[in-house]
N, C-alpha and C positions, 0 to 999 in steps of 0.2 A: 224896423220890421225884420232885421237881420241879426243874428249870432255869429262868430268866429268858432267858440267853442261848439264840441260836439257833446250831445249828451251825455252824464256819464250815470243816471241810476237806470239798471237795465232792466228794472219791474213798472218802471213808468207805463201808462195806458199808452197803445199806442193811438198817434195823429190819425183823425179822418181828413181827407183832402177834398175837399167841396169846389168845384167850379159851377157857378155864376149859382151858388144858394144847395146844389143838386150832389150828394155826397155820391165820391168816385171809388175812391178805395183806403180800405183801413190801413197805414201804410207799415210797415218793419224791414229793419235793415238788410233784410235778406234780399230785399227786391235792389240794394242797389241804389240809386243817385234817384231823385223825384223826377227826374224825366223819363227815366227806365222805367220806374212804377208805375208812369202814365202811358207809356206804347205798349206796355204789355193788358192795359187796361183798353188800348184803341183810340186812346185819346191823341191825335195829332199837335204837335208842338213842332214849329217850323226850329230846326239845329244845324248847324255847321260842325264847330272842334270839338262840343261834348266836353269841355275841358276848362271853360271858363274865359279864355281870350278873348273869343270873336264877339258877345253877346247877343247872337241871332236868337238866342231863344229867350231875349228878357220877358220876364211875364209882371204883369203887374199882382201884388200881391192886396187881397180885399182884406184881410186878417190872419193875424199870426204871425209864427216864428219859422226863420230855417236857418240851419246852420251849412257854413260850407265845410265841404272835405278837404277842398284847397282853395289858396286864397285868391278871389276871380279877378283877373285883369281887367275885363272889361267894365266901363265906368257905370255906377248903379244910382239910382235914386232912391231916397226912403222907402219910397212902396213899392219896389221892384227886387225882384228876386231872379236867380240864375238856374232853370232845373235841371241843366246838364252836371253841376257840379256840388247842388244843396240836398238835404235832406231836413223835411220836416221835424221841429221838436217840441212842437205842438199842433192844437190842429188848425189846418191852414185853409184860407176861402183863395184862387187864385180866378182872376177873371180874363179869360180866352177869348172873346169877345172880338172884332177887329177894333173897335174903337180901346180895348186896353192894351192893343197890341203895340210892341214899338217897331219902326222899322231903322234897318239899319243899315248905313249907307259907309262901304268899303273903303278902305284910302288907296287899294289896288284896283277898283274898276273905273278903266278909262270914259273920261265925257266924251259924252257925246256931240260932237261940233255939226254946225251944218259947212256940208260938203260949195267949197267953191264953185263960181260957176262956170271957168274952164275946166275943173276937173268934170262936173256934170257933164258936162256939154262931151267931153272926150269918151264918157262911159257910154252915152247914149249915141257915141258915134261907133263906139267897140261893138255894141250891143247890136244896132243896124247889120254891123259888115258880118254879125255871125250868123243874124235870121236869111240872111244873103246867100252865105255861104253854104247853111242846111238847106235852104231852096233849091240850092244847084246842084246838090249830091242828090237828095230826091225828087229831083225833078226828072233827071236823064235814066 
């Protein structure tokens, strides 16, 4: 589903970009990367780096070709495309859908643990001595 190379005849028709069957915009390189082409259309695509790293914005691709501008780090599968850093070069079905969406899960966001229960027990003993403490300033 993907190209390296970028198009090189510049009288080609350009790509329509079709999300879930419903044609979005007839695309040309003036708009910029396919994710660009899509926010100025009002089309939301969850993105982070824009750049190709992160892959928060992988989308799965229904039909067609895109090619990238640079070469995306982030790990892809056959039917998944990158629109922060591709551009159509042909025309492309991509499906926004939540069920074709990926999520993508950070190597920098820390788990979440469940809290001890001396530590518990110590917050909900911090937490008492301060509803205490505002009771006694407005109280007098």
């Amino acid at each position: 589903m993907t190209s390296k190379k970028r198009p090189q005849n510049l009288f080609a028709k350009a790509p329509i970009v079709r999300l879930q069957g419903q044609p979005v915009l007839l695309f040309t390189e003036q708009q910029g990367t396919l994710l660009q082409a899509l926010e100025a259309k009002n089309v939301k695509i969850f993105s982070e780096c824009r750049n190709g790293f992160c892959g928060a914005c992988k989308t799965r691709v229904i039909s067609g070709k895109v090619s990238y501008l640079n070469e995306p780090l982030a790990e892809l599968k056959h039917d998944e495309c990158l629109p922060c850093c591709s551009v159509p070069i042909e025309d492309l079905e991509l499906d926004l859908s939540p069920e074709g969406a990926t999520v993508v899960t950070y190597a920098c966001q820390p788990r979440q643990s469940k809290p001890s229960l001396a530590k518990t027990k110590q917050t909900q003993h911090e937490a008492s001595n301060t509803r205490t403490l505002k009771q006694e300033v407005f109280e007098d």
